[in-house]
DRENDRENBA-249038 format. One line per field, with one value per residue (C-alpha): residue in one letter; x, y, z. Coordinates in steps of 0.25 Angstrom, whole numbers, plus 2048, in hexadecimal, padded with zeros to 3 digits. Each point is the difference from the previous one (the first is absolute). Layout:
N
numar <- A / ...
xx <- X / ...
yy <- Y / ...
zz <- Z / ...
END
This chain:
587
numar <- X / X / X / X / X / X / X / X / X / X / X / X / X / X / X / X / X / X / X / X / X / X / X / X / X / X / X / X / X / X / X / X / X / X / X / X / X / X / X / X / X / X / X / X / X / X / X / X / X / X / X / X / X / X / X / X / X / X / X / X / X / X / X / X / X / X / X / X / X / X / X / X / X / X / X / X / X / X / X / X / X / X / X / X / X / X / X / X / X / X / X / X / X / X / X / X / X / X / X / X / X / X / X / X / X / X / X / X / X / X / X / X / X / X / X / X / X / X / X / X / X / X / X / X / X / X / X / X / X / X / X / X / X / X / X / X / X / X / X / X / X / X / X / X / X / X / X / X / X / X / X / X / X / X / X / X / X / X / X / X / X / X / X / X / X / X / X / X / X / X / X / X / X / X / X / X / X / X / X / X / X / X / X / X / X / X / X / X / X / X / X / X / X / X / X / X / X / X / X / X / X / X / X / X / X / X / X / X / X / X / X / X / X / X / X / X / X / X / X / X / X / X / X / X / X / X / X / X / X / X / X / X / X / X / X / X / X / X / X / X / X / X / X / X / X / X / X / X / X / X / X / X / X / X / X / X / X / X / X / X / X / X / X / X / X / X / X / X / X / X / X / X / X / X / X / X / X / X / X / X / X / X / X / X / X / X / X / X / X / X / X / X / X / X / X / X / X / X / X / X / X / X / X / X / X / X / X / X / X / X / X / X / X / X / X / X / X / X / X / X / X / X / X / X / X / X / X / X / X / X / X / X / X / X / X / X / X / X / X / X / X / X / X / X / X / X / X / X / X / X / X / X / X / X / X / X / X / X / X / X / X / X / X / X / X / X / X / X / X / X / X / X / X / X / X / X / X / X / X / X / X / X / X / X / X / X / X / X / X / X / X / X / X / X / X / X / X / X / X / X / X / X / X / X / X / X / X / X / X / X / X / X / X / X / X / X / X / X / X / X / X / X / X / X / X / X / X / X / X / X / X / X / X / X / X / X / X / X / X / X / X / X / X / X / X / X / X / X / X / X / X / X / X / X / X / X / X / X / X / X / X / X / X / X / X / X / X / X / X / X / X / X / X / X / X / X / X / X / X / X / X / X / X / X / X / X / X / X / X / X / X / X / X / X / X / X / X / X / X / X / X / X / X / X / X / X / X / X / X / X / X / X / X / X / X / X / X / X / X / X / X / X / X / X / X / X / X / X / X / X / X / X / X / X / X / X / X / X / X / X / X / X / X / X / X / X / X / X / X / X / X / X / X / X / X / X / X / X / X / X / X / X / X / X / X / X / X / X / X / X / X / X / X / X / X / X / X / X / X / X / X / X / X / X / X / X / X
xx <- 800 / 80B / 809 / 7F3 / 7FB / 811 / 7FF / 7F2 / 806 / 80C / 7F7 / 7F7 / 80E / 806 / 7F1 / 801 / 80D / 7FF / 7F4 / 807 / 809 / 7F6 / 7FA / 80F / 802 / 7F2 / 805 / 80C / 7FB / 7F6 / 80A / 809 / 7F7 / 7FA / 80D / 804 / 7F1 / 804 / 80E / 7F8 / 7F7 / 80C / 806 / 7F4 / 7FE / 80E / 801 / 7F1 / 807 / 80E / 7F6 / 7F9 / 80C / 806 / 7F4 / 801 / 80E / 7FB / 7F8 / 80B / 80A / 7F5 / 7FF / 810 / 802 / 7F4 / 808 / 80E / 7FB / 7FE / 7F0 / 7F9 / 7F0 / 7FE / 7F5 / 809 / 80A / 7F6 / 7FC / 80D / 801 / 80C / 808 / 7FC / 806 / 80D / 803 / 7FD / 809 / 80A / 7FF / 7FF / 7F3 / 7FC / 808 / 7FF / 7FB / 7F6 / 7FC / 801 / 7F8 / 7F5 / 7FF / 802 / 7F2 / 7F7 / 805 / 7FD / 7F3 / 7FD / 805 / 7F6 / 7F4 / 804 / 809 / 80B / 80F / 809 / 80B / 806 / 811 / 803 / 80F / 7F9 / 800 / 810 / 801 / 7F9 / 809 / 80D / 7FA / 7FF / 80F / 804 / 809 / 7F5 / 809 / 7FF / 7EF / 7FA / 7F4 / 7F5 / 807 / 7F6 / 7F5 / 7F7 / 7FE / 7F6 / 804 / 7F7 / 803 / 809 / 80A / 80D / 802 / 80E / 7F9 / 7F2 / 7F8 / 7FC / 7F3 / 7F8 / 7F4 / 804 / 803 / 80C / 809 / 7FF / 80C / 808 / 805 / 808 / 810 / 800 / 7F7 / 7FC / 807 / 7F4 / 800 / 80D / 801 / 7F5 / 808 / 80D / 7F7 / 7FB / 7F2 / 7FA / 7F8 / 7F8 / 7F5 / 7FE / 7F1 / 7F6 / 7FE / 7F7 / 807 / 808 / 7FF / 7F9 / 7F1 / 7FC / 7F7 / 809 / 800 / 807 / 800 / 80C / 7FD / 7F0 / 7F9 / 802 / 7F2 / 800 / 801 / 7F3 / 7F7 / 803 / 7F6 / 80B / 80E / 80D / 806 / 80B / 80A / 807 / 7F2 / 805 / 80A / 7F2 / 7F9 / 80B / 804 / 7F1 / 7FE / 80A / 80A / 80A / 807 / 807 / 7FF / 805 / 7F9 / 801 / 7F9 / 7FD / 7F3 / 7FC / 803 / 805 / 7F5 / 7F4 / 801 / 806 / 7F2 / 7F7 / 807 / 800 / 80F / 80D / 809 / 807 / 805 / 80F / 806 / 805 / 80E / 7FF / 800 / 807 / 7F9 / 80B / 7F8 / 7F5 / 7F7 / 7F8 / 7F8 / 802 / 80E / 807 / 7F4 / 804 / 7F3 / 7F9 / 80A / 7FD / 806 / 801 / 7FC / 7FC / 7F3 / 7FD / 7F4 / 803 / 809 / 80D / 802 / 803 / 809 / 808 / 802 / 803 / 80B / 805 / 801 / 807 / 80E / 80B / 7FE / 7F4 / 809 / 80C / 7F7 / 7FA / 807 / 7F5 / 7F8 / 804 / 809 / 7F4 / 7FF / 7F2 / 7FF / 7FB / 7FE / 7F5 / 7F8 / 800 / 7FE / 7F2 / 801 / 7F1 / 7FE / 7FC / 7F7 / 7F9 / 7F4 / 7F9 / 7F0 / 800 / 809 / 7F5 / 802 / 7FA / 7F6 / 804 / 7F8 / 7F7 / 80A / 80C / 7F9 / 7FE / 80D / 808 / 7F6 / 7FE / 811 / 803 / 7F5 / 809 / 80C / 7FB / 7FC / 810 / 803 / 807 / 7FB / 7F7 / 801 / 7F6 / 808 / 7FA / 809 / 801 / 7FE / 7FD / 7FA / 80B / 80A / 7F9 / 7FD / 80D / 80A / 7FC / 7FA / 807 / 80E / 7FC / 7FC / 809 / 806 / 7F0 / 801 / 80B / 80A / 7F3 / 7F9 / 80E / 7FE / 7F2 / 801 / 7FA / 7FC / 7F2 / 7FB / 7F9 / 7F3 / 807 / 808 / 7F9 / 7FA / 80C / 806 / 7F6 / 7FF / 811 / 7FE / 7F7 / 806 / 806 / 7F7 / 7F3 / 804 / 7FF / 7F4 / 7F7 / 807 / 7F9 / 7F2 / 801 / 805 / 7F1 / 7FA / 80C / 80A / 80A / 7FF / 803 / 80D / 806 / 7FE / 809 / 809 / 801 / 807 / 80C / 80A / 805 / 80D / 80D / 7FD / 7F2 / 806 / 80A / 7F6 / 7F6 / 80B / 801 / 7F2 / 7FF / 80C / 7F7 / 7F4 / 809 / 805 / 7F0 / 7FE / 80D / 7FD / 7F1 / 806 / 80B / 7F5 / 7F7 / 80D / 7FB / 807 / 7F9 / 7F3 / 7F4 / 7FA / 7F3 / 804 / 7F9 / 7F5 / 7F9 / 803 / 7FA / 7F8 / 808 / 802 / 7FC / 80B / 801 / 7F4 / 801 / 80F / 800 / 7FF / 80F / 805 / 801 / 80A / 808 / 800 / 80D / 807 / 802 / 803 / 80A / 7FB / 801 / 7F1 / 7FC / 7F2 / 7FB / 7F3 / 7F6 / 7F4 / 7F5 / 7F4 / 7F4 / 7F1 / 800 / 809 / 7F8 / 7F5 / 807 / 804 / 7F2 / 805 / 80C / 7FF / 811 / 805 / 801 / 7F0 / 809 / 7FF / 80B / 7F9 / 7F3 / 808 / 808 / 7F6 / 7F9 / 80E / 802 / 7F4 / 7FD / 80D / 7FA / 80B / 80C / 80B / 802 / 80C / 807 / 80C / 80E / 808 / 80E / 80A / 80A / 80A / 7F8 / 7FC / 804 / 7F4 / 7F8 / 802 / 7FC / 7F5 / 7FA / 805 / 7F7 / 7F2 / 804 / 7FF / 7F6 / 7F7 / 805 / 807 / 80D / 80C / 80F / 808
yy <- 800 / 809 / 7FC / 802 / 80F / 802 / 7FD / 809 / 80C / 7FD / 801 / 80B / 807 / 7FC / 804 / 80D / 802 / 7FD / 80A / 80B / 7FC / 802 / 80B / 806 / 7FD / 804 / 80E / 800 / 7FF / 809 / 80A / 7FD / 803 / 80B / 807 / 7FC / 806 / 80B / 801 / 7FE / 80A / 80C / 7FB / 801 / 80E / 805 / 7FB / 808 / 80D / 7FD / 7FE / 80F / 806 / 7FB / 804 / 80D / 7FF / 7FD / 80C / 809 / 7FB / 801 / 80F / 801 / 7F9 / 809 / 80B / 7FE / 7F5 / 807 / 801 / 7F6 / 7FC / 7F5 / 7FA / 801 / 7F6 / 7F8 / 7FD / 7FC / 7F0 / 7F9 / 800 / 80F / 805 / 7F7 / 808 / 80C / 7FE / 7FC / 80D / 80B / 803 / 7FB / 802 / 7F6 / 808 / 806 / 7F2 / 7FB / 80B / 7FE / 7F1 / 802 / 80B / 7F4 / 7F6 / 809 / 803 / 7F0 / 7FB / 80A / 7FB / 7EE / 801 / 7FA / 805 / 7FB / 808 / 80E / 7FB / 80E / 7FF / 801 / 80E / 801 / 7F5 / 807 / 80E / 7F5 / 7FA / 80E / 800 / 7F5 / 7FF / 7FF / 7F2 / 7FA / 800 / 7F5 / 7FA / 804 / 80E / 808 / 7F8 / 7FE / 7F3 / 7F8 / 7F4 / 7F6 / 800 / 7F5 / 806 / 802 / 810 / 804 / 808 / 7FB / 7F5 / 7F2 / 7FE / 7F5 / 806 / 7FC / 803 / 7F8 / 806 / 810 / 807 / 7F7 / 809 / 7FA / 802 / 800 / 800 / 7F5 / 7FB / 805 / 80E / 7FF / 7FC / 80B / 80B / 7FE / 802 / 80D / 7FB / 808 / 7F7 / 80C / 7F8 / 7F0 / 7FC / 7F8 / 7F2 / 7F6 / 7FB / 7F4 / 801 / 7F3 / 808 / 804 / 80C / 80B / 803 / 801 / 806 / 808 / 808 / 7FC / 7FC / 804 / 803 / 7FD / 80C / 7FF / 7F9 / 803 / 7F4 / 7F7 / 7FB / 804 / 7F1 / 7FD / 7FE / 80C / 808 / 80D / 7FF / 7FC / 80A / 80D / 7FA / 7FF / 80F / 805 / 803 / 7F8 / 7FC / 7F3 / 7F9 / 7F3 / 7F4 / 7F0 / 7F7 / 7F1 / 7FD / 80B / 80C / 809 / 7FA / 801 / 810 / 803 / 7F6 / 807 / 80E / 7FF / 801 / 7F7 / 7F7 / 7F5 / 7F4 / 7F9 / 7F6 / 7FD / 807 / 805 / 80E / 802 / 7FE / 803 / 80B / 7FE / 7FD / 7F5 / 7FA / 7F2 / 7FB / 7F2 / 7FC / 7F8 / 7FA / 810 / 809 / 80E / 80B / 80E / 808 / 80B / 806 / 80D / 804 / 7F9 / 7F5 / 808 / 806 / 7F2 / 7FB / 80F / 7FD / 7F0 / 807 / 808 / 7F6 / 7F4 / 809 / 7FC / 808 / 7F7 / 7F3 / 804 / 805 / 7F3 / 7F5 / 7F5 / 807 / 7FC / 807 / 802 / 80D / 803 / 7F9 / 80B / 7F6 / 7F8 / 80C / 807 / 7F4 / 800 / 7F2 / 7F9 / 7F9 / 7F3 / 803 / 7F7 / 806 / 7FC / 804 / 7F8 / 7FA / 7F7 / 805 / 80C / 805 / 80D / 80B / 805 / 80A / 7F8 / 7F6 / 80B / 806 / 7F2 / 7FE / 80E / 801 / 7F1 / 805 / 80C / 7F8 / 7F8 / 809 / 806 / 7F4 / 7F7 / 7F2 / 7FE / 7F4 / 7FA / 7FC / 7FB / 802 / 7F4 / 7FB / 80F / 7FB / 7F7 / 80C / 80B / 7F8 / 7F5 / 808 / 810 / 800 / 7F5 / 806 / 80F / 7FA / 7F5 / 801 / 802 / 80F / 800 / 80B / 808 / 7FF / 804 / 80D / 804 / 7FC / 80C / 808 / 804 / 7F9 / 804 / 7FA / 7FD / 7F6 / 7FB / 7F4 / 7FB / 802 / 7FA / 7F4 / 800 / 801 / 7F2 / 7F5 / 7F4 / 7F5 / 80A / 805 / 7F2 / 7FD / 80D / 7FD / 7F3 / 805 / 80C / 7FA / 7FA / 80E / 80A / 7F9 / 80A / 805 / 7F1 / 801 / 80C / 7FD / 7F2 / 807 / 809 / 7F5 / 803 / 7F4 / 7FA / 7FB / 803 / 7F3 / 805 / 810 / 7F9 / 7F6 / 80D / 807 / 7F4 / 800 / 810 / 7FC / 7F4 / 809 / 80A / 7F5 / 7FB / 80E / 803 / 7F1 / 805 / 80C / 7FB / 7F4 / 80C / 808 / 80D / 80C / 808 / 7FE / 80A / 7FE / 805 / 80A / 804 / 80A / 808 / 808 / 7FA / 806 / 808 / 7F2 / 7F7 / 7F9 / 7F5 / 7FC / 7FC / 7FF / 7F3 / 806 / 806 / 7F4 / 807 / 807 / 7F6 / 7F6 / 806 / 802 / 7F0 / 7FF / 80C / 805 / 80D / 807 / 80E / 806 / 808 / 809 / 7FE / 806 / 803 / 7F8 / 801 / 800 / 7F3 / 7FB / 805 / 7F9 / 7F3 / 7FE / 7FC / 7F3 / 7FE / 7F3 / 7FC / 7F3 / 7FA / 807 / 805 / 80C / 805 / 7FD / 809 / 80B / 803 / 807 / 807 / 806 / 805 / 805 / 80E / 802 / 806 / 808 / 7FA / 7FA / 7F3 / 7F8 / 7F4 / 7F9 / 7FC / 7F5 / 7FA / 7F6 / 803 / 80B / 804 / 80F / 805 / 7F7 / 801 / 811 / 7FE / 7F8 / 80A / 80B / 7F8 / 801 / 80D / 804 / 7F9 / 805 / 80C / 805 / 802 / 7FD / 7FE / 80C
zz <- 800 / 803 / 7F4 / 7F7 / 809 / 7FC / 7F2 / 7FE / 804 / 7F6 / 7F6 / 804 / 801 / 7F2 / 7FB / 805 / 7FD / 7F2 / 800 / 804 / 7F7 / 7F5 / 805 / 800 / 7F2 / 7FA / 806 / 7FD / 7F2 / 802 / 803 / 7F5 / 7F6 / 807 / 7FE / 7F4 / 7FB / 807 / 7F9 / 7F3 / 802 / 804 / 7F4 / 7F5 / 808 / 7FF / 7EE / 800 / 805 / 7F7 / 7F5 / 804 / 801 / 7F3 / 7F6 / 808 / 7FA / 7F1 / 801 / 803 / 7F9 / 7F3 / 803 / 801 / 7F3 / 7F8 / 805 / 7FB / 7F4 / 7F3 / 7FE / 7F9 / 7FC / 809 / 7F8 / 7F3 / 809 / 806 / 7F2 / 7FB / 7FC / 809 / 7F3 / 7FB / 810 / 7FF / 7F2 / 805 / 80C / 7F9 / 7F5 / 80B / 7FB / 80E / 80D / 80B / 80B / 7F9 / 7FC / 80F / 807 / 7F5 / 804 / 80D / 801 / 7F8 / 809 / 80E / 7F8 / 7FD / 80F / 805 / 7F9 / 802 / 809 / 7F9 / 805 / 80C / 7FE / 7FB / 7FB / 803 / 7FA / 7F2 / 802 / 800 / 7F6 / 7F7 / 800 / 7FF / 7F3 / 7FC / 801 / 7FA / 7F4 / 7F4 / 7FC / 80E / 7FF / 802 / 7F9 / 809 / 802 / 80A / 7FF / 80D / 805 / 80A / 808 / 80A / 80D / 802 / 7F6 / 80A / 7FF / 808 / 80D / 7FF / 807 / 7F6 / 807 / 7F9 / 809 / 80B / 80E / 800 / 7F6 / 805 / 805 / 7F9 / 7F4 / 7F3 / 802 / 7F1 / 7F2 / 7FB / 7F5 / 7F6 / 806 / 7FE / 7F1 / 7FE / 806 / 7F8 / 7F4 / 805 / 805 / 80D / 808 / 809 / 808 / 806 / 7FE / 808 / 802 / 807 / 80E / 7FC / 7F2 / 800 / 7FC / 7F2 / 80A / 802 / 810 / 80C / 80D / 7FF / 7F4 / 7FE / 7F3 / 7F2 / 7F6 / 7F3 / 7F8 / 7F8 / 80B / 80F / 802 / 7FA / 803 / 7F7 / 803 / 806 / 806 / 7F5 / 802 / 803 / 7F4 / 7F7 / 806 / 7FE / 7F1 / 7FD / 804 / 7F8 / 80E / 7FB / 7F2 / 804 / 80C / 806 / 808 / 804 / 7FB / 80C / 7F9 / 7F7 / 808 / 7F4 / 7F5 / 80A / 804 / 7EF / 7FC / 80C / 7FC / 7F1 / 7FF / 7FA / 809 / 7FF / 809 / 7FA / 802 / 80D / 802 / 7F1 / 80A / 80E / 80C / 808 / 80A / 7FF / 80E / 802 / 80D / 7FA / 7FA / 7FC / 7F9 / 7F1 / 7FC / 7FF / 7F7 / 805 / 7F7 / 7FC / 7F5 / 7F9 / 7FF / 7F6 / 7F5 / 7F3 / 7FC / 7FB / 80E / 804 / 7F7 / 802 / 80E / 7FC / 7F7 / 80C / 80C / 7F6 / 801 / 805 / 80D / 804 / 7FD / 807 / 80D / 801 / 7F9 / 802 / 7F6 / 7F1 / 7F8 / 7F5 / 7F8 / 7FB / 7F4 / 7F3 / 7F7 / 806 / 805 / 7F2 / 7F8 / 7F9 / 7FB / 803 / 80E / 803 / 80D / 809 / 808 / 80A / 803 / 80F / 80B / 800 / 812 / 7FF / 7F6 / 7FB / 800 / 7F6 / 7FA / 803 / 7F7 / 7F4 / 802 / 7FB / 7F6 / 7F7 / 804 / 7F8 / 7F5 / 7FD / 800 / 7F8 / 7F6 / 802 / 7F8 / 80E / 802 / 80D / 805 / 80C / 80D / 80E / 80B / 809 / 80D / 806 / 80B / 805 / 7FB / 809 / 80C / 800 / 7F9 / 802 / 80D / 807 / 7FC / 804 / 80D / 802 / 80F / 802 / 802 / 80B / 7FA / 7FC / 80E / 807 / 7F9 / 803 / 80E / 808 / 7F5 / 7FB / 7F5 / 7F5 / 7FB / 7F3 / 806 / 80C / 7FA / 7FA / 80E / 807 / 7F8 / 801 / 811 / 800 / 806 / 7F5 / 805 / 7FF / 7F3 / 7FB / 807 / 7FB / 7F1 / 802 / 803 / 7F7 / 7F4 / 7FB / 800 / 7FF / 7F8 / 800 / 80E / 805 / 7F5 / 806 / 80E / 7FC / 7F8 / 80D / 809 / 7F6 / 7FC / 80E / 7FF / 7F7 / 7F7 / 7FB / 7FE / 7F6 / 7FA / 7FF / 7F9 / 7F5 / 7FF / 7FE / 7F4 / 7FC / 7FC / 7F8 / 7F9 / 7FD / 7FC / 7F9 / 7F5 / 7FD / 7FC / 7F7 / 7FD / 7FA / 7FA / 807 / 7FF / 80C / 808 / 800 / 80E / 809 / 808 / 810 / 7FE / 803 / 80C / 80C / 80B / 80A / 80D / 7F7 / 7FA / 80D / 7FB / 7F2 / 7FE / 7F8 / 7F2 / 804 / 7F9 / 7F4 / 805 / 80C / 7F6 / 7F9 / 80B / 802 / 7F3 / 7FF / 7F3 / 7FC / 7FE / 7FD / 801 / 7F4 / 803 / 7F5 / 803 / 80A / 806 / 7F9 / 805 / 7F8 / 809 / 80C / 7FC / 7FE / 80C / 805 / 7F9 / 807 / 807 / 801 / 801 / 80D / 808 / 80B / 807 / 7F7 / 7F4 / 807 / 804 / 7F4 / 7F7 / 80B / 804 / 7F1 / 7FD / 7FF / 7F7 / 7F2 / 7FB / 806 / 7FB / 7FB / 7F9 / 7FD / 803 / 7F6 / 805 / 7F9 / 805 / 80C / 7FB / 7F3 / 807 / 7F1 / 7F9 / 80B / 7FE / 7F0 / 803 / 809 / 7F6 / 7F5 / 809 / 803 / 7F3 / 7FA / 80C / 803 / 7F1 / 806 / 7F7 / 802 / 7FE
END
């Protein structure tokens, strides 16, 4: 009785003990991210002010520079084609500054109405009366002209935040290598632009800096994550601007936007300083690119970045100069398109888009060719989503710990914060009635051990194989495409984001893929969405044309795809749509 009395209260000891234990660690938790909300918070509030304070900046400096710049008609500039302002530059007939203070006005004037800047670079300023000193033999080919970059471009002296709480304070120690390559030849970059928190949105939103409208709809989102860059180039604020692409985040804003962008070829550019919340990742290419308002802008600044400067900065890109040959060839094209991924039907007007675009091609004189892309959905939910997420979120959730969240991202974190063995079991349940919920939550739990990341990464080689033989099987030259449209509702975009597959898909297969506006939605369009009924009945497929409606008038475009490392063909095919819709010609 004794021994038993003795063992009780043992027990009731280790009992308690382990409860205060618990109850220690709960709040020691508690605390922890208490204070590190706290820290996130002083943070986002101090990058608020700096922002203030540097717009504030702009402003001044844009009365500085309209004093002592000679005078110029800022409508006359703002009017200029990117090629028209470069000769211009380049003839004295404009002078830099000048040229500077009028895009610095139209971009204050643009940020002010969507909300679409992060950053005044204030040493653009001087940079622009050195340039004005420069030797006229030691101009570059970009001499005076203003640039835009997105937010995680490394700029010496200012912060690379991603949106996010984590990243602030922490300023670049030197340009990225693109900034870099840009400056040589006489660019200006004069502002960062807005992104979503994480850069893993196509809804351009964070706490840090808020959200950015879409310049024809306040009601609609620009995409993301280069949304501000879309937004600012749409508006006429910038020229040139550059962005990253992870799953469509320079071809959603430039097809939401109604401008040009391209994805390469991974490492046919530097990344070399450039931010980003989630690194080491193979089987998704992120990569960056320009974005601009016709075809020849881009394969200007191709021209410009595939120097010698650029390769020497950072050898693991190769040695490839831009290629004349191929993009100015006008022999016919073989062209496969493609109407469905058959994973997400596309929208009305994405639909139209790939049609009346082959028509006219066809007409050109090139041979279209009928393609079906396959195995999408085991390429999206195996290959992209598993490999953007395959440590299950860790590094990602590291970074947001304690800071606020936006509802852009809040699904995806949520469904990232449920427990492995729960994610399997509400997969389960789910995958009856909403099949590609039930597949994201599995591709969720990430890979698991070293052996299945190295067997994923065969099978991410595997599929581009598959690709790459249909391809060849069909002799195609390049690939007309659907691309995302239209504009979705502002906080809608985590509810119908399967139809980004248009766009993701490409950046497993590391091919590069340009967007080429091609027109605008129609009411006939409208009106067919009533028969949307998509492919799967899930919540996706109900959401999609409810989140899209509303969009007469706005943009819509397609897609041009070519094999890895063919940027020049994929440039001429986009410059073929572009003319045959547009009537714009090679000069």
């Amino acid at each position: 009785m004794i021994l038993q009395e003795g063992i009780s209260e043992t027990l009731q000891f280790l009992l308690s003990f382990f409860l205060a234990l618990l109850l220690v660690l709960v709040v020691t938790c508690l605390f922890r991210k208490w204070v590190a909300q706290a820290q996130a918070q002083a943070k986002i509030k101090e990058a608020q002010e700096r922002r203030t304070k540097s717009l504030i900046k702009m402003r001044a400096a844009i009365e500085r520079l309209k004093q002592q710049a000679p005078k110029v008609d800022p409508e006359q500039v703002l009017s200029l084609s990117f090629k028209e302002l470069v000769h211009k530059l380049q003839q004295d007939s404009l002078s830099p500054d000048s040229v500077l203070y009028v895009y610095m006005e139209k971009a204050l004037e643009v940020h002010n109405k969507v909300n679409c800047l992060t950053d005044y670079l204030e040493d653009c300023e001087t940079r622009v009366q050195e340039l004005k000193n420069q030797p006229k033999e030691k101009r570059g080919l970009l001499y005076g002209v203003p640039v835009s970059i997105k937010d995680p471009y490394d700029y010496k002296g200012h912060d690379s935040t991603c949106g996010m709480a984590y990243f602030l304070g922490k300023p670049a120690k030197e340009d990225s290598v693109i900034v870099q390559v840009l400056k040589n030849q006489g660019a200006v970059p004069f502002v960062k632009t807005n992104i979503p928190q994480t850069m893993l949105s196509f809804e351009c939103i964070n706490p840090i800096f808020g959200e950015t409208l879409h310049p024809q709809n306040p009601k609609k989102t620009t995409g993301g994550s280069t949304g501000g860059e879309g937004a600012l180039l749409a508006s006429g604020g910038s020229i040139i601007g550059f962005g990253t692409d992870t799953g469509g985040s320079i071809r959603i804003p430039s097809s939401f936007c109604g401008i040009y962008g391209i994805k390469p070829t991974g490492f046919r550019l530097s990344y070399n300083g450039i931010n980003s919340p989630v690194k080491g990742k193979k089987s998704v290419t992120s990569m960056a690119g320009p974005m601009a308002l016709d075809v020849e802008s881009l394969a200007y600044v191709f021209r410009v970045l595939l120097s010698e400067t650029m390769f020497q900065l950072d050898p693991m890109v190769p040695p490839m100069p831009f290629r004349e040959e191929i993009y100015s060839s006008n022999t016919p094209l073989r062209i496969g398109y493609v109407e469905t991924d058959d994973f997400s039907q596309p929208s009305p007007s994405m639909l139209r888009a790939v049609r009346e675009v082959s028509e006219k091609l066809q007409a050109a004189g090139h041979q279209l060719i009928p393609f079906s892309m396959p195995r999408v959905e085991y390429a999206m939910m195996k290959l992209y989503s598993a490999g953007l997420f395959a440590d299950g979120g860790e590094m990602l959730m590291e970074k947001l710990y304690g800071d606020k969240l936006s509802y852009a991202i809040s699904s995806m974190v949520s469904m990232l914060q449920i427990p492995d063995f729960l994610k399997c079991l509400l997969s389960w349940i789910l995958r009856p009635v909403d099949p590609r919920t039930a597949m994201t939550l599995s591709a969720f739990r990430g890979v698991g051990t070293p052996k299945n990341l190295w067997e994923q990464h065969v099978d991410v080689e595997d599929y581009q194989k598959e690709v790459m033989s249909e391809w060849t099987e069909k002799n195609l030259d390049v690939m007309l495409y659907p691309s995302l449209g239209p504009a979705y509702d502002k906080g809608t975009t985590n509810k119908a984001g399967g139809p980004v597959s248009y766009m993701a898909l490409f950046n497993s297969l590391n091919f590069p893929i340009g967007v080429v506006p091609v027109g605008t939605v129609t009411e006939q369009d409208e009106e067919d969405l009533a028969l949307y009924h998509g492919y799967y009945g899930d919540s996706v497929d109900k959401n999609f044309p409810k989140v899209i409606a509303g969009s007469v008038g706005l943009p819509i475009s397609v897609q041009c795809v070519a094999l890895p490392w063919q940027e020049e063909l994929c440039l001429r095919f986009m410059k073929e749509v572009e003319t045959l819709v547009h009537g714009k010609k090679k000069k």
